[in-house]
C-alpha positions in Angstrom: 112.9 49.8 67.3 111.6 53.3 66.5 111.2 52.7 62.7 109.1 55.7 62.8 112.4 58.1 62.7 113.7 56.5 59.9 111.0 57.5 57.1 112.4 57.6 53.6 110.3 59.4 50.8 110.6 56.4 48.4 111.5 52.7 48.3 115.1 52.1 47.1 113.3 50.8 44.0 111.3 53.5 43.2 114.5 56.2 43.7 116.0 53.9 41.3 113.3 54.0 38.8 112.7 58.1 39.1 116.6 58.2 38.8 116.9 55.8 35.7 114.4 58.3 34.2 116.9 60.9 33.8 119.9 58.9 32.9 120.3 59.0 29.3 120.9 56.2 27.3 120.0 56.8 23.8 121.5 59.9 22.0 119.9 61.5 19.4 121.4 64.2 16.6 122.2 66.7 19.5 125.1 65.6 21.5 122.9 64.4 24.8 125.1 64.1 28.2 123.8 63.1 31.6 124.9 64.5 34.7 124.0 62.2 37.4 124.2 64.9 41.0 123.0 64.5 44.5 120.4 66.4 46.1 120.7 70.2 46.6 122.6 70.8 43.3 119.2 70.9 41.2 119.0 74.4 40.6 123.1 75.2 40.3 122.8 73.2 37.6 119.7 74.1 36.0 121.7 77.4 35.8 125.1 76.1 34.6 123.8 73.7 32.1 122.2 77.0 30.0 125.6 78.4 30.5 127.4 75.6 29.9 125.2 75.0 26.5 125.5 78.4 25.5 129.6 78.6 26.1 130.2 75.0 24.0 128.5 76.3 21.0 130.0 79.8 20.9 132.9 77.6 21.2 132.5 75.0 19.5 129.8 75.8 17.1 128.0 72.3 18.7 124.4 72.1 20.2 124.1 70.1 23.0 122.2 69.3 26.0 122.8 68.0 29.4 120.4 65.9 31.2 120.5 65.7 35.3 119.3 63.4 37.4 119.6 63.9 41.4 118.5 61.9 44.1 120.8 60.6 47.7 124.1 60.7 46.7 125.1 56.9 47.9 121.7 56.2 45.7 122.7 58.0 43.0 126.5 56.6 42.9 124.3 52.7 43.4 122.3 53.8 40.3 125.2 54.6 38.2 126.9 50.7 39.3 123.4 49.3 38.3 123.2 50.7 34.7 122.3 54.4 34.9 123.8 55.6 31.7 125.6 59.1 33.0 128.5 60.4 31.2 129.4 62.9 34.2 128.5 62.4 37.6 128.7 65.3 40.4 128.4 64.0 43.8 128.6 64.8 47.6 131.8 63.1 48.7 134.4 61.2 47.0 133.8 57.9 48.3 130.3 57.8 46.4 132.5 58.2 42.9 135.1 55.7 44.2 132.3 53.5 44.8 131.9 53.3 41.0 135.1 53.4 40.0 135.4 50.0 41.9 132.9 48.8 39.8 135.5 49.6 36.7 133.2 52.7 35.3 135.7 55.4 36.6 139.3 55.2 35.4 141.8 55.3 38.9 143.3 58.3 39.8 140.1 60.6 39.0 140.5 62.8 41.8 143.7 64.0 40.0 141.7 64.3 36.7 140.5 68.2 38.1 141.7 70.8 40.2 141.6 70.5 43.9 141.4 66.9 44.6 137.7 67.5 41.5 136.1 69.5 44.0 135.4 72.9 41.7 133.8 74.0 44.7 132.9 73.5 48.5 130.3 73.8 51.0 130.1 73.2 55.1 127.4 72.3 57.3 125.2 75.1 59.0 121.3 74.9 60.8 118.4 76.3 59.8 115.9 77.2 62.2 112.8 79.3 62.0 112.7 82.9 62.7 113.0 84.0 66.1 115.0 81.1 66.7 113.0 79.8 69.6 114.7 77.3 71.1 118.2 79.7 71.3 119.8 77.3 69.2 123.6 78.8 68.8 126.0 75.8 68.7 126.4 71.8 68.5 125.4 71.5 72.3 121.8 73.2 71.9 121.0 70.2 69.6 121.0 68.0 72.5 118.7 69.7 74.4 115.8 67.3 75.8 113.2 69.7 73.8 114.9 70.2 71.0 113.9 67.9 67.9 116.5 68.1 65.0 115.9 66.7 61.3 118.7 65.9 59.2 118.8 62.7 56.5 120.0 59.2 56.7 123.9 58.9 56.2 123.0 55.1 54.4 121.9 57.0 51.6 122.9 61.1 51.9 126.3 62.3 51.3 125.5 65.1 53.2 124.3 63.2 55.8 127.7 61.9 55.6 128.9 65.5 56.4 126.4 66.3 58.7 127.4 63.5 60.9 131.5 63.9 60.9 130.6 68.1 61.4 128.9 67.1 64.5 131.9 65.0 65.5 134.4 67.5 64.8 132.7 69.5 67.4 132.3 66.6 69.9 136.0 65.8 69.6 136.7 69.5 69.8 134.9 69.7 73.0 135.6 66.5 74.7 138.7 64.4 75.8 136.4 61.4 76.9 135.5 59.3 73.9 132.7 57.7 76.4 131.3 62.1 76.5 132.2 62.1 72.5 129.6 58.8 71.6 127.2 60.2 74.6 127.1 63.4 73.0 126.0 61.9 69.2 123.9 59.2 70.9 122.1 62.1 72.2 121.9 64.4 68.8 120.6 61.3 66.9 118.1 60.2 69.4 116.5 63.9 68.8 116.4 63.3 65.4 112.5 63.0 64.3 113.1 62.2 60.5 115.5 61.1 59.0 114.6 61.3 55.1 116.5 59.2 52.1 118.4 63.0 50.7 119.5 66.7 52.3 116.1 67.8 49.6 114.2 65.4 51.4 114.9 66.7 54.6 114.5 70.0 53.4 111.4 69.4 52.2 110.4 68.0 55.8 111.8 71.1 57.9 110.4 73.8 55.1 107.4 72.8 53.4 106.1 70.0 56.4 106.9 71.9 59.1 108.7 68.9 61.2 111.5 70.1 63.6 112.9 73.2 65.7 116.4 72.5 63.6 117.6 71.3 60.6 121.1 70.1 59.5 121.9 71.2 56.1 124.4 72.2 53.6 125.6 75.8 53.7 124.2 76.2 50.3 120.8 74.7 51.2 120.1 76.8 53.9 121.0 79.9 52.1 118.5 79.0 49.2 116.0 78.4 51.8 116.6 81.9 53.7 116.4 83.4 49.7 113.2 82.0 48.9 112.0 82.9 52.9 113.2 85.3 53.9 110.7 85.9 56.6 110.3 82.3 58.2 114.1 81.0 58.9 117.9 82.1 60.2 121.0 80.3 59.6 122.8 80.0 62.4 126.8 78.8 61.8 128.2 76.6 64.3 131.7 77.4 65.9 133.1 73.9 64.3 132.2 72.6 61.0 133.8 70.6 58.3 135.1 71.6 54.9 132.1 69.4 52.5 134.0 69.0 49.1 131.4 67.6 46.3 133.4 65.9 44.1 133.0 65.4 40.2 133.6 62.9 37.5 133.4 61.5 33.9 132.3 57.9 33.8 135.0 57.3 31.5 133.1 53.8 30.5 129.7 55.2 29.7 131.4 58.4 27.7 133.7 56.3 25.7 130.8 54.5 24.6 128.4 57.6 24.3 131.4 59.4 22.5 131.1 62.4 24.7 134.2 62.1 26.7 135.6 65.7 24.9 132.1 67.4 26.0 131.9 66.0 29.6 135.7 66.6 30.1 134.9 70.1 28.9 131.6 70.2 31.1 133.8 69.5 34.4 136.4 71.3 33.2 134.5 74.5 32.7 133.2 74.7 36.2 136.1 76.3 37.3 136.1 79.2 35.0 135.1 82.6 36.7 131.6 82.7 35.0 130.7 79.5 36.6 133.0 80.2 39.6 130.4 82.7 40.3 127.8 81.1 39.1 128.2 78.4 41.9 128.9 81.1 44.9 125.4 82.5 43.9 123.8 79.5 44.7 125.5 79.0 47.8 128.5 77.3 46.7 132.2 78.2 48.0 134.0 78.7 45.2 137.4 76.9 45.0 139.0 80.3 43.5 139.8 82.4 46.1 139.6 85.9 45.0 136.1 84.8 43.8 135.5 83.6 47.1 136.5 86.8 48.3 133.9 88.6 46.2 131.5 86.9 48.3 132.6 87.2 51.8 129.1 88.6 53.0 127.4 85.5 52.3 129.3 83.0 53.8 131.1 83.2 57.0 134.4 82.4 56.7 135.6 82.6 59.8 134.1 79.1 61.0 136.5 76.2 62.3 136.4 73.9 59.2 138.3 70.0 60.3 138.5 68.5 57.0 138.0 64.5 56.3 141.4 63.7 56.7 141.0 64.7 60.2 139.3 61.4 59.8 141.5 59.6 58.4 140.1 59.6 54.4 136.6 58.4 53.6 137.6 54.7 53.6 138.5 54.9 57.1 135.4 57.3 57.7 133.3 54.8 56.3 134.7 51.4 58.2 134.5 53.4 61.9 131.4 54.8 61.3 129.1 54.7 58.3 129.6 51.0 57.1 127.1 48.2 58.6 127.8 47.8 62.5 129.8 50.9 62.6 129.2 53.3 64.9 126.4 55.1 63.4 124.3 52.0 63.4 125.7 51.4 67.4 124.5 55.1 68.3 121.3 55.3 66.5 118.3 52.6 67.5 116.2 52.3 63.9 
C-alpha cells in the first residue's frame, strides 16, 4: 500500500473542527449568515460578500454580514449533516448539496430553486505547470508519461477532484474504444500521482508554494489565480477534452428557517447572477452563466475546448456508484 500518495493536510476531525469555526450559530444584532463553500472560492467571495453587504443595505437599508467557511467540498457538505450551522452553502457539484438534502436540511427540488440547474456560474478543468513547461506537457496522454509526476486531490473528499477525475475520462473515452485501454489509461494517470491532498487549495498549495510535481490538475479558475499572482513561474495549458464543472448553490432551508434569514440568503444566491457579480465571478476565474458576460471575457478563458458534461455520465448518482463510492472504480484503479 503506498499510503505515502495519499497525504491529507488535516485529520477528518480537525477539518471538521477548523470548519465548525466558521459556521455560525449564534446571531447577534447584525443579521449574521454563513456561507459554507469549497476550496478555491475563498477569495470570489471575500469579494462578493463586500458587494453583496454593500448592495442589501442600499437596498434594504439592513447591515449584515456573511461568514464563509471552505474546506473539501464532500467535507464541507459532511460538516453541514453533522451540525455546521450555514444558512447558504456553495459547493463543487450537486451531489455534495443532495447529500444534505437527504439528510432533510435542503428542501427537494433545490436545483430548480436558481437559474441554470443553481449553478450562477461554471468552471472546467485545465493544468498548471511551471514555466517553460519542461516536460511538453500539451494534452491528457503527456500525464501518463513514465517521468511525469502529476498532483491533483483526493475525489473521497474534493469535488473537484470529482471533476478532475470524470475530465480525464472524457478524454480516455474520447480516445479509446477499448474500455480495457480506457481503465489502463487512468490506472496509469493515478499511479503518477505523488499527492493526493484532502481539497483543489490543498493541492494547490503542494504544486505552488511546496514545489511537488511537473503538473497539477486544477480548476480553470484556480489556475488562472495562480498564473495572476505568478506570472513568471507557471502556464496553463488547456486540454483538447474537458468537462463543463458546474458549482452548485443552496439555502439550507432548515438552518435559515431557524436563523430567520431565509429572505437574505435567498437574496445572497439570488444576486449572484446579476451583472455586477456576473463579473465579479469571471474576474476571478469563474465562467459566467450569462453569456454576453461571458463574451466580455473571451480572452481569458478558452472557449473553444471540448466540454462532455456529467450527464455524459449518467448524473452524479450514477457517477458516484461506478466510480467514486467505496469499491468503485476509483478505489479498483488507485492502490492507497
Amino acid at each position: 500500500m503506498r499510503l505515502g500518495k495519499r497525504v491529507l493536510l488535516l485529520s477528518m476531525a480537525a477539518v471538521l473542527a477548523i470548519g465548525a469555526a466558521g459556521c455560525g450559530g449564534k446571531k447577534d444584532d447584525v443579521i449574521t449568515i454563513t456561507n459554507v463553500s469549497y476550496d478555491p472560492t475563498r477569495e470570489l467571495y471575500e469579494r462578493y460578500n463586500d458587494m453583496f453587504e454593500q448592495y442589501y443595505k442600499e437596498q434594504y437599508g439592513q447591515d449584515i454580514k456573511v461568514i464563509q467557511s471552505h474546506g473539501g467540498s464532500g467535507s464541507q457538505a459532511r460538516s453541514v449533516v453533522e451540525g455546521c450551522n450555514a444558512d447558504v452553502v456553495t459547493l463543487a457539484l450537486e451531489h455534495d448539496i443532495d447529500l444534505i438534502s437527504a439528510n432533510g436540511l435542503i428542501d427537494k427540488g433545490w436545483i430548480d430553486e436558481f437559474d441554470k440547474d443553481s449553478a450562477p456560474y461554471t468552471s472546467t478543468i485545465v493544468f498548471l505547470v511551471r514555466k517553460g513547461n519542461a516536460k511538453d506537457i500539451k494534452d491528457w496522454n503527456d500525464l501518463v508519461k513514465n517521468d511525469v509526476e502529476v498532483i491533483t486531490p483526493d475525489p473521497k473528499s474534493s469535488g473537484g477532484a470529482c471533476w478532475n477525475f470524470l475530465a480525464a475520462l472524457a478524454y480516455a473515452r474520447t480516445t479509446y474504444s477499448d474500455e480495457a485501454d480506457i481503465w489502463q489509461f487512468m490506472k496509469k494517470l493515478y499511479q503518477n500521482v505523488s499527492v493526493m491532498d484532502s481539497g483543489a487549495r490543498g493541492s494547490t498549495t503542494t504544486f505552488v508554494e511546496n514545489g511537488k510535481g511537473d503538473v497539477l490538475i486544477a480548476w480553470e479558475n484556480e489556475a488562472i489565480a495562480t498564473l495572476r499572482e505568478y506570472p513568471e513561474d507557471y502556464e496553463i495549458v488547456n486540454p483538447s477534452v474537458s468537462i463543463l464543472a458546474q458549482p452548485s448553490v443552496a439555502v439550507v432551508d432548515d438552518n435559515a428557517k431557524h436563523n430567520g434569514t431565509e429572505s437574505v440568503s435567498t437574496e445572497y444566491l439570488k444576486y449572484l447572477y446579476s451583472d455586477d457579480a456576473q463579473r465579479l465571478e469571471a474576474e476571478s476565474g469563474y465562467r459566467p452563466t450569462n453569456e454576453k458576460i461571458l463574451a466580455e471575457y473571451a480572452d481569458v478563458f478558452d472557449l473553444d475546448i471540448k466540454q462532455w458534461t456529467i450527464d455524459d455520465f449518467g448524473g452524479w448518482d450514477k457517477a458516484y456508484e461506478d466510480f467514486f463510492d467505496d469499491g468503485a472504480k476509483f478505489d479498483e484503479i488507485y492502490d492507497y
